[in-house]
C-alpha positions as CSV (number, residue, x, y, z in Angstrom):
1,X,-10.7,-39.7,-29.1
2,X,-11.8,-39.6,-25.4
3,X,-8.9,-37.3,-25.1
4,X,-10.0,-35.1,-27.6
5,X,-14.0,-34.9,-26.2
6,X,-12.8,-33.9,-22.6
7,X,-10.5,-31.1,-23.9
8,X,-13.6,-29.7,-25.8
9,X,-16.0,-30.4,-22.7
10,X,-13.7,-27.9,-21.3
11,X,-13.3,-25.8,-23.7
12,X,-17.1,-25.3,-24.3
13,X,-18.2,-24.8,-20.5
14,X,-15.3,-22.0,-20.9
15,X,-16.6,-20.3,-23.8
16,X,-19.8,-20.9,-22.5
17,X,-18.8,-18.9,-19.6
18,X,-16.7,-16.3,-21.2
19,X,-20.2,-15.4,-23.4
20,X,-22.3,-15.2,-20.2
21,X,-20.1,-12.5,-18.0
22,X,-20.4,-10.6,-21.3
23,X,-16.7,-10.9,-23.0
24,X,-18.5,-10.2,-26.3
25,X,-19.3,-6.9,-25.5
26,X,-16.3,-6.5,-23.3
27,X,-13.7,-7.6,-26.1
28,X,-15.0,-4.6,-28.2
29,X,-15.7,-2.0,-25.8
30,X,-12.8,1.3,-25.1
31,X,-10.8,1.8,-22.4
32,X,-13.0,2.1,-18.8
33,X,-14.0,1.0,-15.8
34,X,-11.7,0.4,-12.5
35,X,-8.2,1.8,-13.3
36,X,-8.4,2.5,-16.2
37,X,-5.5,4.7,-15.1
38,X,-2.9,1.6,-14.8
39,X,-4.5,0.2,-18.1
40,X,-4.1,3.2,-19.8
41,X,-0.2,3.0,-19.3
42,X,0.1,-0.5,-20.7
43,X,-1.6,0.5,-23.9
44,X,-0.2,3.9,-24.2
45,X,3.5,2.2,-24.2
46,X,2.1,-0.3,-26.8
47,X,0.6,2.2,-28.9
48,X,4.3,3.6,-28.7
49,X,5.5,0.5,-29.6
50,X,3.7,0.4,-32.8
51,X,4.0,4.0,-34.0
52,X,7.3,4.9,-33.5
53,X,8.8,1.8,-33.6
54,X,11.1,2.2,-31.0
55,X,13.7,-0.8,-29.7
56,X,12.6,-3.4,-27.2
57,X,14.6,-2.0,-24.3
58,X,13.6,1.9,-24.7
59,X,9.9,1.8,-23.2
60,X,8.2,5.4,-23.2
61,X,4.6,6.0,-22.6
62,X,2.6,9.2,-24.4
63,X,3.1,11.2,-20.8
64,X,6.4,12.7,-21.1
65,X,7.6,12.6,-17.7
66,X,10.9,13.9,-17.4
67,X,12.6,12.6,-20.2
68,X,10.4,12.1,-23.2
69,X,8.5,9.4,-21.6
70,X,10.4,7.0,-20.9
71,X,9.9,4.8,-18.0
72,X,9.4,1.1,-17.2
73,X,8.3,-1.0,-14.6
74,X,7.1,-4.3,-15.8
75,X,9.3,-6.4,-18.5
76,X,7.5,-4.9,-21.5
77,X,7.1,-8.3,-23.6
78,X,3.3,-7.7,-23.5
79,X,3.2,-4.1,-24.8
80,X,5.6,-4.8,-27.4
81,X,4.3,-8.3,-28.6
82,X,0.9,-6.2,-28.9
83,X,2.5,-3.7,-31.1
84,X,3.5,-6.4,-33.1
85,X,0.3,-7.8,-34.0
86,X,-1.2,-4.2,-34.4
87,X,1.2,-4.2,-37.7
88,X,-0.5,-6.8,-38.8
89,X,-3.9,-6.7,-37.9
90,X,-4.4,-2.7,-37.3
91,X,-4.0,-1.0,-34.1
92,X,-7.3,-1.9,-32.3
93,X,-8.0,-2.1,-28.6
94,X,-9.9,-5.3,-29.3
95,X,-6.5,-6.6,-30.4
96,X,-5.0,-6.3,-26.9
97,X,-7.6,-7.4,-25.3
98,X,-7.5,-10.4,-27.4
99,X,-4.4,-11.4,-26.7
100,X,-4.4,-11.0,-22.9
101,X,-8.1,-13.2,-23.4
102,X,-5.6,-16.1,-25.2
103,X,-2.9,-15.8,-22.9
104,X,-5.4,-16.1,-20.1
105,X,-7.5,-19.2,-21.8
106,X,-4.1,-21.3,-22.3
107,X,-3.3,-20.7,-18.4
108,X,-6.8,-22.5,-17.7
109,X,-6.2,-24.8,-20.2
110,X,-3.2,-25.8,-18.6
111,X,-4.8,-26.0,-15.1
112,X,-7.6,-28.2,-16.5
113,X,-5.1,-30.8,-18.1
114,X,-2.8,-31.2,-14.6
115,X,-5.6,-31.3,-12.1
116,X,-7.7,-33.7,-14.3
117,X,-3.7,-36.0,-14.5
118,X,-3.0,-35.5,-11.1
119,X,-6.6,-36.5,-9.6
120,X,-7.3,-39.0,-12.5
121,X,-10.7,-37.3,-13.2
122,X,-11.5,-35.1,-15.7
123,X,-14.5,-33.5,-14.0
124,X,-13.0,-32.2,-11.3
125,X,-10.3,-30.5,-14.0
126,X,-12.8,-28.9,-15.0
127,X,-14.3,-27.4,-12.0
128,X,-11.1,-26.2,-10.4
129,X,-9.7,-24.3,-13.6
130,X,-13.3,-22.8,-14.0
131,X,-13.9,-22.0,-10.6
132,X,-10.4,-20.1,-10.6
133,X,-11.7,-18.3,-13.4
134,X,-14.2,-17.1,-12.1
135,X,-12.4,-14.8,-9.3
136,X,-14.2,-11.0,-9.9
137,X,-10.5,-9.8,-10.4
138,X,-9.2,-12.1,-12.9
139,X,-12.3,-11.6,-15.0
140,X,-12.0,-8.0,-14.9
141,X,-8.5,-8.0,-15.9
142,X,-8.4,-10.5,-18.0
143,X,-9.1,-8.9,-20.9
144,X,-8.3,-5.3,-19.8
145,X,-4.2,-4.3,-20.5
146,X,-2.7,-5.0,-17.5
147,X,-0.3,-8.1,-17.2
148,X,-0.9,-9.2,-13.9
149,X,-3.7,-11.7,-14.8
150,X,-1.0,-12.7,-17.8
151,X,1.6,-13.3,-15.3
152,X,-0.9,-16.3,-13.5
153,X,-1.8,-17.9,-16.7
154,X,2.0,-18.4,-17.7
155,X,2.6,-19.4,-14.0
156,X,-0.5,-21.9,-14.9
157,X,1.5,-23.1,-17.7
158,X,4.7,-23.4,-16.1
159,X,3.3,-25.3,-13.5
160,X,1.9,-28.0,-16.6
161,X,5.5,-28.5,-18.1
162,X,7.0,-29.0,-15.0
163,X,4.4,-31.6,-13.7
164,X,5.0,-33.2,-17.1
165,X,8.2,-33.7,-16.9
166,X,7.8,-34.4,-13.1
167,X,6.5,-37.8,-14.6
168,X,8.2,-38.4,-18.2
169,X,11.8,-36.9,-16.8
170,X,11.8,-35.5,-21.1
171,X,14.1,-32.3,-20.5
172,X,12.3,-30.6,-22.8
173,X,9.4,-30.1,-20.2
174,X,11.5,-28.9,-17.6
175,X,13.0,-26.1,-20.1
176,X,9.9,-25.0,-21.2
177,X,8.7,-25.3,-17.5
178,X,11.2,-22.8,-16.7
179,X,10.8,-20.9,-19.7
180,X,7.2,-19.3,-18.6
181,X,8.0,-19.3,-15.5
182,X,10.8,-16.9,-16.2
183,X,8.3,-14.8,-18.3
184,X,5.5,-15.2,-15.9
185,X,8.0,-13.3,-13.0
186,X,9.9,-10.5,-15.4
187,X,5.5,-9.5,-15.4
188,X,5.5,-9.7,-12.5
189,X,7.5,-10.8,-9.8
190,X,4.8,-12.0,-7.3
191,X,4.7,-15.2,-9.7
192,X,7.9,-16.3,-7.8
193,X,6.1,-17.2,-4.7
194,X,5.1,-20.9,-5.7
195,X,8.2,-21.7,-7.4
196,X,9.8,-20.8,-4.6
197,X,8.2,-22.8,-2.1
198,X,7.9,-25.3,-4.0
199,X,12.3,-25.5,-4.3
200,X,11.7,-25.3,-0.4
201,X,10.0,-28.5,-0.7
202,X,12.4,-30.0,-2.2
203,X,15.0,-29.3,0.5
204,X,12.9,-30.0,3.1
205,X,12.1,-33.6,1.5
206,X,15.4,-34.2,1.1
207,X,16.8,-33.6,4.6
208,X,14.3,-35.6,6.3
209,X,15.0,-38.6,4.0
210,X,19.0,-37.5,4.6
211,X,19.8,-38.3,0.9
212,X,22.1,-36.9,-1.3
213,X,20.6,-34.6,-4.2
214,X,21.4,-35.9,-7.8
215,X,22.3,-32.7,-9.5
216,X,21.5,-32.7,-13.3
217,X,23.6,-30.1,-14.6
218,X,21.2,-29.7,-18.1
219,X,18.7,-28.2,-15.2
220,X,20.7,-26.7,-13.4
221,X,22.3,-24.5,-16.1
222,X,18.5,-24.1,-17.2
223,X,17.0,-22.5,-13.9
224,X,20.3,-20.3,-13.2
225,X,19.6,-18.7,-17.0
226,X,16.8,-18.1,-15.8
227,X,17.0,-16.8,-12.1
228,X,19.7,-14.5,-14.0
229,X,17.2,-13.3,-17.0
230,X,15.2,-12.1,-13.9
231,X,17.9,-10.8,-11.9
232,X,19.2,-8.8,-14.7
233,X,15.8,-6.9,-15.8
234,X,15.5,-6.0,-12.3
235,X,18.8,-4.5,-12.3
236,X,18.1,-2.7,-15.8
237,X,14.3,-1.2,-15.2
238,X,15.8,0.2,-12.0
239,X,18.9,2.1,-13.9
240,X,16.3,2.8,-16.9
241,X,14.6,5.0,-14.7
242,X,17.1,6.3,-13.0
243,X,19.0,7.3,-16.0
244,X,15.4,8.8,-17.3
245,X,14.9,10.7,-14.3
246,X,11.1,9.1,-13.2
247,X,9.7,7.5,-10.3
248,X,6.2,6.7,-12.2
249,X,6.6,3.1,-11.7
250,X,6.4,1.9,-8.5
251,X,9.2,-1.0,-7.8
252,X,10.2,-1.0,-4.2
253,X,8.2,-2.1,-1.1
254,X,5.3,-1.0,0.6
255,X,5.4,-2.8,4.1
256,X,2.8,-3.1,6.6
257,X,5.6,-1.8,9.4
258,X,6.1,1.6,8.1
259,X,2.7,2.6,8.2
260,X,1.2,4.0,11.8
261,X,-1.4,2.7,14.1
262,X,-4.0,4.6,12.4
263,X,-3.3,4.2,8.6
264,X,-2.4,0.7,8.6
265,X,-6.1,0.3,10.5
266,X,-7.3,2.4,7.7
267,X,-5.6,0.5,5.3
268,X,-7.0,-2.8,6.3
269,X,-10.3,-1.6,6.1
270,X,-10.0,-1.0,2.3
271,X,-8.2,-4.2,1.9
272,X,-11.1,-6.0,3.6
273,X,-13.5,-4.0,1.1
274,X,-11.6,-5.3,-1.9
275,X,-12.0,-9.0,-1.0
276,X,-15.0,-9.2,-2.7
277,X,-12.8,-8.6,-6.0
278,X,-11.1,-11.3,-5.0
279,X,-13.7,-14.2,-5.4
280,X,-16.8,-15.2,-4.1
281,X,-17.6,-15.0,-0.9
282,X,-18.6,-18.6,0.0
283,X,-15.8,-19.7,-2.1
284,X,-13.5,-17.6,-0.8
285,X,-14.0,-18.3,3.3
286,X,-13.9,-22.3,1.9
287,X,-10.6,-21.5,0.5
288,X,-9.3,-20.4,4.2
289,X,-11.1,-23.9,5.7
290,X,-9.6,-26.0,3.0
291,X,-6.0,-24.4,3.2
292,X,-6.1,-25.2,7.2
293,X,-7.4,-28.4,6.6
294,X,-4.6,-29.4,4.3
295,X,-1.5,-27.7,6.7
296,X,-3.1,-29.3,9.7
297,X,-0.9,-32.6,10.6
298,X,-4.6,-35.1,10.7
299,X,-3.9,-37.5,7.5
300,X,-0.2,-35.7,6.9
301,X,1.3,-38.8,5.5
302,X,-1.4,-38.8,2.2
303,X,0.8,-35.9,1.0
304,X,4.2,-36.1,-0.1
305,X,6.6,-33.5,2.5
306,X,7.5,-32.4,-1.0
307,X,3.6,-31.1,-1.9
308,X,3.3,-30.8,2.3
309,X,6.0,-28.4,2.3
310,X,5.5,-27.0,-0.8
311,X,2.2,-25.7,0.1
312,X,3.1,-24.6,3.5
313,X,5.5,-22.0,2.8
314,X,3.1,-21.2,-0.4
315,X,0.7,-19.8,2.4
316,X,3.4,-18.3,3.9
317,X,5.1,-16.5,0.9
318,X,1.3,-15.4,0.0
319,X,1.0,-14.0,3.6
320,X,4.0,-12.1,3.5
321,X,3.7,-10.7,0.4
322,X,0.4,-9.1,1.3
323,X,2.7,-7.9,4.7
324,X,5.4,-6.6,2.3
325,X,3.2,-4.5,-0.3
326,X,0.7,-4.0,2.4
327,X,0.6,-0.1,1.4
328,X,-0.6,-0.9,-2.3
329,X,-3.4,-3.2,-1.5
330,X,-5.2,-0.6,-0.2
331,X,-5.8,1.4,-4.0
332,X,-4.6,-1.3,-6.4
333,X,-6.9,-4.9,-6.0
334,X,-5.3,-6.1,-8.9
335,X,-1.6,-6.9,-7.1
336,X,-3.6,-9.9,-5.8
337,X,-4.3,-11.5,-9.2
338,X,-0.7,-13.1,-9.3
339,X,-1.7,-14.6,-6.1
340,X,-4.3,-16.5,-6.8
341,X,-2.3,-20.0,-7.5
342,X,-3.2,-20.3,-4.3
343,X,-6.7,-21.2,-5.2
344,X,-6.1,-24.1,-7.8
345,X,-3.3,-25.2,-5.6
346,X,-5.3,-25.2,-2.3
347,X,-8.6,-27.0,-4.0
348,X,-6.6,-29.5,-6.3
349,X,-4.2,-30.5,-2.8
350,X,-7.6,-31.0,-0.7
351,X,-8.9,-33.5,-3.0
352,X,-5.6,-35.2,-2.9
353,X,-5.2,-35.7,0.6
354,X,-8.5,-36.7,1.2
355,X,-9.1,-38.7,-2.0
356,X,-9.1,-42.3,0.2
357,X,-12.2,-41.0,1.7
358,X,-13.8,-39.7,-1.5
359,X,-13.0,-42.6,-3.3
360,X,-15.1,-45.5,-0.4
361,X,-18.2,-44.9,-2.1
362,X,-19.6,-43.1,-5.3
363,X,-22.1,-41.2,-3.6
364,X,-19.2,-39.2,-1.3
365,X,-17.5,-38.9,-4.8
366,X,-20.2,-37.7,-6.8
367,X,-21.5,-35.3,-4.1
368,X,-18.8,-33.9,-3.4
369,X,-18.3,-32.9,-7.5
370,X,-22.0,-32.0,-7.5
371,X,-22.0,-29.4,-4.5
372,X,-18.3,-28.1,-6.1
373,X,-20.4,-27.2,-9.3
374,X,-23.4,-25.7,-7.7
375,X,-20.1,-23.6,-6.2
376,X,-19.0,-22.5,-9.8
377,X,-22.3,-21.8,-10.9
378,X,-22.7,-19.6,-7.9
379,X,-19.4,-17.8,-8.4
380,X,-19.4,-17.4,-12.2
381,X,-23.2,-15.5,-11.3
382,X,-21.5,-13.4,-8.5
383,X,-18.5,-13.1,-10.8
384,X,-20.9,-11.4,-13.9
385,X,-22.7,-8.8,-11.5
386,X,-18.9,-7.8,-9.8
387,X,-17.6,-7.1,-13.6
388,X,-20.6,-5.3,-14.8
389,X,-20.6,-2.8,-12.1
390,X,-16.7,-2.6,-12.6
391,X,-17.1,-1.7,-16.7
392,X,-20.3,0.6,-15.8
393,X,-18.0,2.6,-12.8
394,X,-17.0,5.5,-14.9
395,X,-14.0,7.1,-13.3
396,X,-13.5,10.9,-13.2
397,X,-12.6,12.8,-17.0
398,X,-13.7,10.0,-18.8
399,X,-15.9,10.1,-21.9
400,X,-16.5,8.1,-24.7
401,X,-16.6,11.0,-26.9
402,X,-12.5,10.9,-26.1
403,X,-12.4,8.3,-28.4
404,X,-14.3,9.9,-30.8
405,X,-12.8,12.7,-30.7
406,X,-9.5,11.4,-31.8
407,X,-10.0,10.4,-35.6
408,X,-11.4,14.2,-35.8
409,X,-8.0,15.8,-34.7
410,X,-6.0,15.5,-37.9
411,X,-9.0,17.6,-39.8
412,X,-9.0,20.2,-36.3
413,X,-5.7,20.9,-37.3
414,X,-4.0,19.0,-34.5
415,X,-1.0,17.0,-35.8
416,X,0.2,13.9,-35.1
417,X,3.4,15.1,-33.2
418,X,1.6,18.2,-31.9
419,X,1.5,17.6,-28.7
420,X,-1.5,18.4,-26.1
421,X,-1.9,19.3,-22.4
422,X,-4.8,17.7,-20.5
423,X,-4.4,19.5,-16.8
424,X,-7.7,18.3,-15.6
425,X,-6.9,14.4,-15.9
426,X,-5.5,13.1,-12.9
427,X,-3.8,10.1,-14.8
428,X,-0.8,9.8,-16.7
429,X,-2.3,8.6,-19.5
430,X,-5.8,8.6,-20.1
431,X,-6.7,11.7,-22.3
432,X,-3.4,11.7,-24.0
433,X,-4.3,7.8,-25.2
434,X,-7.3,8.3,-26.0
435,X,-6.6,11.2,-28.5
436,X,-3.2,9.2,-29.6
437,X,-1.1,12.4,-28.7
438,X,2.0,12.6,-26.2
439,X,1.8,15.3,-23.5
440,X,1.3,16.3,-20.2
441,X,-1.9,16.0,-17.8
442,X,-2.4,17.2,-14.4
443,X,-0.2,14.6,-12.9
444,X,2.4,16.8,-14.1
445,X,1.3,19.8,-12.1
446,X,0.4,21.7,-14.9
447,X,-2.6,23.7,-13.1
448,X,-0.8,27.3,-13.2
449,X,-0.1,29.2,-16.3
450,X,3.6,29.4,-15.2
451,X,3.9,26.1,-15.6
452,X,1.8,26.2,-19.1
453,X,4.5,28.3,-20.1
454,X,7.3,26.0,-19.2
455,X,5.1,23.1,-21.3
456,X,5.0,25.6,-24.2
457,X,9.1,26.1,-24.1
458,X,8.7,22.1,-24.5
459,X,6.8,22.5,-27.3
460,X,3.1,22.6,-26.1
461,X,0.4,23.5,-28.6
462,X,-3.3,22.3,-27.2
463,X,-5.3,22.0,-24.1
464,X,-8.4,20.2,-23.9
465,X,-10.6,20.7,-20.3
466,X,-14.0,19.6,-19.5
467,X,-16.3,22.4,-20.7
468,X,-17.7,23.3,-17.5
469,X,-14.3,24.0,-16.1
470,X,-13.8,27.2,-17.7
471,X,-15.9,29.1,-15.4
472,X,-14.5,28.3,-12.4
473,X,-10.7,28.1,-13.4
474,X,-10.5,31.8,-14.6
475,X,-6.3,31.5,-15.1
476,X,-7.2,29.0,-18.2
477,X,-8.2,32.6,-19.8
478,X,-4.7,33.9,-20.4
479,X,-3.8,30.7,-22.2
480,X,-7.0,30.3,-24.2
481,X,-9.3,32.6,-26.7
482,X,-12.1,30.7,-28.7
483,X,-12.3,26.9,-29.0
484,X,-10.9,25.1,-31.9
485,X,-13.8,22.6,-30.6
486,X,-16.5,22.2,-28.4
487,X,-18.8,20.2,-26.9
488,X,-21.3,19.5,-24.0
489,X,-18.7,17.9,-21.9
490,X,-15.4,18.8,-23.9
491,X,-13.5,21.9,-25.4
492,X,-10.4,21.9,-27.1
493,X,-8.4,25.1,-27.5
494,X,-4.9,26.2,-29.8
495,X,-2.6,27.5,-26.5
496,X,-1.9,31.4,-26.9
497,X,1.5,32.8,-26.6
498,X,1.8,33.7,-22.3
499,X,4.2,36.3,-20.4
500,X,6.5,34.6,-17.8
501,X,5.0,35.0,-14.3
502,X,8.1,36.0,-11.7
């Protein structure tokens, strides 16, 4: 029973928090905000997923690209697991966020149960999973369509099973430990980093004690499936889009090296401006004191070398990571979400190694859990400003009236396969989602009436451009008589036949 109170102590203060940032609002709200051009390709594959029904392994997105739009870049178990529910429930936005809210929930969850186990205090569970939460970035993105925040939460979970079987040696822990954590990296690979160091550990531990490693071959032939499961998608998105012809999705390196004097200066500066995405302030420069405090060698011996290790070359895979995709940090502040273990990890090792001193008198104790939650209550109000200027940041050719456009189209005349060119929206996917029409948009270069042409040969029929572009683009003209439909900020036009330019 006293079990059962604690999990919903937890899961109250969460909801309770979940309804004060505003998820209500957010969990039935369109498409917008920040990058809403990466979230737009997650729900334009899913949408994909769900109308034509298309096989697990052929991802396309609405964009053609250059072959139908077909491109991957993360393992698409997201989009089409979304596309599965939209059978059944209806194809709502509010469905997908949904599910990335529950996947992100259990990965809390899961952090809650371990810390309170591992510290022996139920409170401080609590705090740490919450104040994770509470990172600008992962409340954002939480419920928005990208999988990075996903990716964590399974990490979250993965971590649970394998602490549980850690202490009850049950097999059945460690697969399942493995199992998300093998789903957590084919999202993204990022959530590698801990396991990683954390098999470091290991080594390290068992050098220094010099004794031989009992192998368990049930484990063995468990982590190898899955170091191969991994291994193998990164083999088969990279043919994918080589055999599709695209480069949409970015999968290499973007290292701090290549970059010169003046750009990677440049590009620091926008990092440094993102960090208040990544969590609060105070919170954040405590994180930095904590994480030296627990790698400095001053009370070494109250952490195993296993966790002492592990956590060392945590910092360090977290370090060079940000060194390796140094490049897309400066646009992207969501490639840090997967990073964030580090937070949970940091704060729950802390109170660990300096528990013996916590523990002399109650006053230290419950101090030190009293000025922690004046922390989260500080972050979570710093957390709810940071996402409602992110929702209210409306990004360039965005409108609602998009979406309300699209239920109109079938009665415009516009059919379902008719497909539409948007050459004023910079994304990939945007307009074309928001209408629930494949095309082309100006990341296809579609800004002369040559290459109008060449879209029509594909099979073009539509344009839509902001209304008060038709003035100044003068070439839209020849391709264009009267609107099919018009508005204040948006006209829609039937394309007309066009001469071949030489």
């Amino acid at each position: 029973m006293e079990s059962i109170l604690k999990n919903l102590a937890f899961i109250f203060l969460y909801f309770f928090l979940c309804y004060s940032i505003g998820y209500l609002e957010i969990l039935s709200s369109n498409p917008n905000g920040d990058h809403i051009w990466r979230q737009s390709d997650g729900l334009s594959m899913a949408y994909i997923y769900y109308s034509e029904e298309n096989s697990f392994l052929e991802p396309k997105m609405l964009n053609q690209l250059s072959n139908a739009g077909k491109a991957v870049g993360e393992f698409p178990i997201l989009y089409y697991g979304v596309a599965q529910l939209y059978k059944v429930f209806g194809q709502s936005d509010s469905i997908y966020r949904l599910t990335c809210w529950l996947i992100g929930f259990l990965g809390y969850f899961a952090v809650f149960k371990m810390v309170s186990e591992i510290l022996n205090d139920f409170k401080w569970g609590i705090i740490i999973s919450l104040l994770t939460f509470t990172s600008p970035i992962l409340i954002y993105y939480g419920v928005s369509f990208l999988p990075d925040p996903a990716s964590l939460s399974l990490v979250f979970i993965s971590w649970y099973f394998i602490y549980k079987h850690s202490k009850r040696k049950k097999l059945v822990y460690y697969i399942l430990g493995m199992l998300f954590m093998t789903l957590a990296a084919l999202l993204k690979i990022t959530s590698l980093l801990s396991f990683i160091a954390v098999f470091m550990g290991l080594i390290v531990q068992h050098i220094s004690s010099k004794k031989a490693i009992t192998l368990n071959w049930k484990m063995i032939t468990a982590t190898v499936l899955s170091i191969l499961s991994i291994v193998s998608w990164v083999i088969f998105s990279k043919s994918y889009n080589q055999l599709n012809q695209t480069t949409y999705f970015f999968l290499g390196t973007a290292p701090a090296w290549n970059l010169s004097y003046k750009d990677f200066w440049i590009t620091l500066h926008y990092i440094s401006d993102w960090t208040k995405e990544y969590f609060y302030p105070t919170g954040r420069h405590l994180i930095y004191l904590f994480a030296t405090l627990i790698i400095t060698p001053i009370f070494k011996n109250k952490l195993s070398k296993t966790l002492y290790y592990s956590y060392l070359f945590s910092v360090i895979g977290f370090l060079g990571f940000i060194a390796l995709f140094f490049q897309q940090f400066k646009d992207h502040d969501y490639y840090m979400a997967p990073l964030l273990f580090i937070v949970p990890l940091t704060l729950t090792l802390l109170l660990l190694k300096f528990n013996f001193l916590l523990n002399k008198s109650n006053l230290l104790k419950y101090g030190s859990q009293f000025l922690f939650a004046l922390l989260l209550v500080a972050s979570s109000v710093y957390a709810q400003n940071r996402t409602e200027k992110r929702i209210t940041n409306k990004s360039d050719w965005v409108f609602e009236e998009l979406y309300d456009l699209e239920p109109k189209l079938t009665k415009i005349g516009i059919g379902k396969d008719d497909l539409i060119l948007a050459p004023f929206d910079p994304s990939a996917n945007i307009t074309l989602y928001a209408l629930k029409r494949k095309g082309w948009t100006r990341l296809n270069r579609i800004h002369t009436v040559e290459e109008i042409y060449k879209k029509q040969q594909l099979g073009a029929k539509w344009i839509i451009i902001p209304t008060d572009s038709l003035i100044s683009n003068r070439y839209l003209h020849k391709v264009i008589s009267e609107p099919t439909y018009q508005s204040e900020k948006i006209s829609l036009f039937r394309l007309q036949k066009t001469n071949r330019q030489n």
